[in-house]
C-alpha positions in Angstrom: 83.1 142.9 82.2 80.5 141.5 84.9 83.1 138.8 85.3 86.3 140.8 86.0 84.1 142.8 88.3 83.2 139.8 89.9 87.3 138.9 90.5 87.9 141.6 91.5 85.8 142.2 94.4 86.3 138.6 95.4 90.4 139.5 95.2 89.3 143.0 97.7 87.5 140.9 100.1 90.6 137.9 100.4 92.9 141.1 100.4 90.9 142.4 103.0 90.3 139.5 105.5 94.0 139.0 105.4 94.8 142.2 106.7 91.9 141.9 109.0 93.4 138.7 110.2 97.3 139.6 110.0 96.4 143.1 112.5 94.6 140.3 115.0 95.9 137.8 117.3 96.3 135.0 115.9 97.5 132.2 118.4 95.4 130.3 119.8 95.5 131.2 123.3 94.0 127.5 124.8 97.1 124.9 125.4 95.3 121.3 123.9 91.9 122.8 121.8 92.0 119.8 120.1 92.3 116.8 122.9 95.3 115.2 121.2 96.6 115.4 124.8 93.6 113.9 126.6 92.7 116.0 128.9 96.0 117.5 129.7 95.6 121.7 130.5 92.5 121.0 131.3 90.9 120.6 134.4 87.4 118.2 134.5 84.3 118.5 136.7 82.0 115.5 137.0 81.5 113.1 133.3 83.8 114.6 131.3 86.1 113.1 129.4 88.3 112.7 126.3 87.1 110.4 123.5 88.2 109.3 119.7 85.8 110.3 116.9 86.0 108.4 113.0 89.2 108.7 112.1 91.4 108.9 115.4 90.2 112.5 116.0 89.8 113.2 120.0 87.2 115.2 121.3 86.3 116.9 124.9 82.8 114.7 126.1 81.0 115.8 128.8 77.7 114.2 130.2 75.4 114.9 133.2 76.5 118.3 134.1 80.3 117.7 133.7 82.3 119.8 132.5 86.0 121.3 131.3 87.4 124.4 132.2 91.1 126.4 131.6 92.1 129.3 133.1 94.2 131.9 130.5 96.4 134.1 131.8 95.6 137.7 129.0 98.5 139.2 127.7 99.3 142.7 129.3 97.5 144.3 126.3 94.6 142.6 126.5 92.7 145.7 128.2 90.4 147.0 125.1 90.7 143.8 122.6 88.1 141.5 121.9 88.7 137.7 122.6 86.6 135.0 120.6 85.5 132.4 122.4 84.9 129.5 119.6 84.7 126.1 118.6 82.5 122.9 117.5 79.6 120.8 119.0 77.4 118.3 118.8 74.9 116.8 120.8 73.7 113.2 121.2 70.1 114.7 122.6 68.0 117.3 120.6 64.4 117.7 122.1 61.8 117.5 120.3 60.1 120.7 122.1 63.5 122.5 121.4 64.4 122.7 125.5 68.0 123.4 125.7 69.2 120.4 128.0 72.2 118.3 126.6 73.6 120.7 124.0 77.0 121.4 123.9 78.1 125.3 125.2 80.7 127.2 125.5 81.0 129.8 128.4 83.6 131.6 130.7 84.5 134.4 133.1 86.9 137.8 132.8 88.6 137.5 135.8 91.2 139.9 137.7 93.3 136.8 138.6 92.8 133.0 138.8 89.5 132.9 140.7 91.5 130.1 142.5 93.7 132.9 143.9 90.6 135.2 144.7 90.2 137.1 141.9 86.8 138.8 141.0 84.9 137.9 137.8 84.7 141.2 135.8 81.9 139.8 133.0 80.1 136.1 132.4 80.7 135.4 129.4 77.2 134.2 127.6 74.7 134.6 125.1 75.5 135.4 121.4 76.2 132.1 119.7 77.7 130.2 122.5 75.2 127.3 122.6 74.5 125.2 120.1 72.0 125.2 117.5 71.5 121.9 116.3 68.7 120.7 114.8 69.5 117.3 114.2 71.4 114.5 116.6 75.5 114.3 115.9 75.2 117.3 114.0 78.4 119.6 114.6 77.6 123.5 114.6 79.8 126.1 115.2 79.8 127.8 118.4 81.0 131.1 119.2 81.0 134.6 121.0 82.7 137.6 121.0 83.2 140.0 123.6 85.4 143.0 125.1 88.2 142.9 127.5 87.4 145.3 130.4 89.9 146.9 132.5 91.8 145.0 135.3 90.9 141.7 133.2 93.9 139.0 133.9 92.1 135.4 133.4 89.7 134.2 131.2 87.9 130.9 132.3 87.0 129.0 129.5 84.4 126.0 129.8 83.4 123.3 127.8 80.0 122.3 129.6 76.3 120.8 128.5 73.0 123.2 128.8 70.4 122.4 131.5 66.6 123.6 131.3 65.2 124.1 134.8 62.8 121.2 135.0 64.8 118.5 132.6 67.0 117.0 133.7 70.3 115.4 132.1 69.8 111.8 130.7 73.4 110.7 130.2 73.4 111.5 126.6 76.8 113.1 125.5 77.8 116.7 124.2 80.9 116.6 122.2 83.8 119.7 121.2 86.4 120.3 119.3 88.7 122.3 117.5 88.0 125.4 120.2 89.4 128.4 120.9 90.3 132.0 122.5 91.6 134.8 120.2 92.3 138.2 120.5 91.8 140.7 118.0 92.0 144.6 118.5 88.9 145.2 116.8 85.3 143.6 116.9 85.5 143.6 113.1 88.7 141.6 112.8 87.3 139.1 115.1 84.1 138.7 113.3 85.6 138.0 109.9 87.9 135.3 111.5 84.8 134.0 112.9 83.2 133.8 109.5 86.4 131.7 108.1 87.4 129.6 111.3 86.2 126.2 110.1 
């Protein structure tokens, strides 16, 4: 009995994350997460840089402040959704005193336009689970936050980019991504249970 109980209510919680995940958006809303393009899509700021991983994977690199960053246009119904910001990282650096310089982070803007055409940011994009937490060098942790559109939002910003503590400075040591992303999903819920399965 325990055990059909048990298949049950893991058959209610698959049937149940697939509707969650059928009523979201489920494109990908980045052109190239992945790098197989270089660093096409994407523009670069400083050390940053495509590189190939084991196995003829690419990754985004950035080192000494450099950065990626790609601008998103929203759909028109964006207003009122919740887009996930998400991917991988790893860090070459992890200090021993647990300062944040070198680790990988995600972060980005709500914009009324391209900020290239003027537009004013509507929210920073921050916090949550948007830096890593890596314990240990090369170790890839997943990344992620989750936030509301506001009204008049047209652009997200997304950047790929490396933490800085005031006081330590960058070393040359290299934060890596991959597989990232920008979702939309009408509900906070929806988004969080794609989060939970993502990788």
């Amino acid at each position: 009995m325990a055990k059909e109980c048990l298949v049950w209510t893991t058959l209610l919680l698959s049937l149940s994350l697939t509707a969650a995940l059928a009523s979201g958006q489920s494109r990908n809303l980045l052109q190239n997460p992945n790098a197989d393009l270089g660093a096409q899509y994407w523009r670069t700021i400083g050390e940053a840089t495509v590189e190939t991983k084991t196995g003829n994977n690419s990754c985004f690199v950035v080192r000494n402040g450099g950065y990626f960053f790609q601008d998103v246009t929203l759909p028109n119904d964006a207003v009122g959704q919740y887009a996930v910001l998400i991917g991988r990282g790893s860090s070459e650096r992890i200090n021993p005193d647990g300062a944040i310089t070198g680790l990988p982070s995600l972060y980005g803007y709500m914009m009324e336009e391209g900020k290239s055409n003027g537009g004013r940011i509507l929210d920073y994009l921050q916090g949550q689970q948007m830096r890593s937490s890596a314990k240990y060098r090369d170790e890839w942790i997943d990344i992620w936050g989750i936030f509301l559109v506001p009204d008049g939002a047209k652009t997200i910003r997304f950047f790929l980019n490396q933490a800085l503590r005031r006081g330590l400075p960058h070393n040359g040591s290299a934060a890596r991504f991959d597989a990232v992303g920008l979702y939309l999903f009408p509900k906070k819920e929806d988004g969080l249970a794609f989060i939970d399965t993502y990788h």
